[in-house]
C-alpha positions in Angstrom: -25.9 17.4 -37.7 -22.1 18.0 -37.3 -22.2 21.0 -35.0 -24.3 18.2 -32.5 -21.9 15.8 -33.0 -19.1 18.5 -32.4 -20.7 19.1 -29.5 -21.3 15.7 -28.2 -17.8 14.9 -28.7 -16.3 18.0 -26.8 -18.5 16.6 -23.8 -17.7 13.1 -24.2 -13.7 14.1 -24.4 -14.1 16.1 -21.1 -16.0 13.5 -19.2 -12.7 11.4 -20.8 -10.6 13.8 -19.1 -11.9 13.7 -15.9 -12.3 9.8 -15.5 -8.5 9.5 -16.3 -7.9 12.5 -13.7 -10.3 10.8 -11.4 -8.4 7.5 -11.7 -5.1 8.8 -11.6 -6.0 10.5 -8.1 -6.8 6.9 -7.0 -4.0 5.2 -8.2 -1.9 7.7 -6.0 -4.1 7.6 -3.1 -3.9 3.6 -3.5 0.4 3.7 -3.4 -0.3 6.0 -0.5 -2.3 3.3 1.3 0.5 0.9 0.3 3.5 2.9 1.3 1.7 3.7 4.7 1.0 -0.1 5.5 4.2 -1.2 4.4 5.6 1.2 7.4 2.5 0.1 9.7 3.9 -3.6 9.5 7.5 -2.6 9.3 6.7 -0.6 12.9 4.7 -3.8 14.3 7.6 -5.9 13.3 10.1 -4.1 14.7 8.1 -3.5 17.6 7.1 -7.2 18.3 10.3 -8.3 17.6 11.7 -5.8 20.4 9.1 -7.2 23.0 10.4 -10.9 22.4 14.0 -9.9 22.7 13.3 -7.9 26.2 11.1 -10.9 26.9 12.5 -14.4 25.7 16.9 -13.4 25.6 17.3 -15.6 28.5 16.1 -18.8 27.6 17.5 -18.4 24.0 14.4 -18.8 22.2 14.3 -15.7 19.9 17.0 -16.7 17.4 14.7 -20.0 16.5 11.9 -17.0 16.6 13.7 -15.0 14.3 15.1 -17.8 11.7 11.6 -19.1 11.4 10.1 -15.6 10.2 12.7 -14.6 8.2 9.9 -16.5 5.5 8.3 -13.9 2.8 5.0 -14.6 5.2 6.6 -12.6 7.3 7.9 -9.2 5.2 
């Protein structure tokens, strides 16, 4: 009876072992994701707010643009 329950708690350590490794490879793939979205909006951003410059600097409109997404909606 102890050599099976040797054995049966060698496998249930390994399949431990490769749950954590398995989650730990998602956790990184997850800040990945994040990282790579957090420079996907920063890009848009910058990239909308470049298109309203070119288009609204005349008639002074972007600052009031600008103060009123300066909210954490907005980041």
């Amino acid at each position: 009876m102890i050599k099976s329950c040797k054995g049966d708690l060698a496998s249930f350590t390994r399949r431990v072992g490769r749950i954590r490794k398995n989650l730990e490879i998602q956790l990184t793939q997850i800040e990945s994701m994040m990282a790579w979205l957090k420079e996907g909006k920063s890009l848009v951003m910058n990239i909308l707010f470049s298109d309203l410059v070119s288009a609204q600097r005349s008639d002074g409109r972007f600052s009031s643009l600008r103060a009123s997404c300066s909210t954490a909606a907005c980041r």
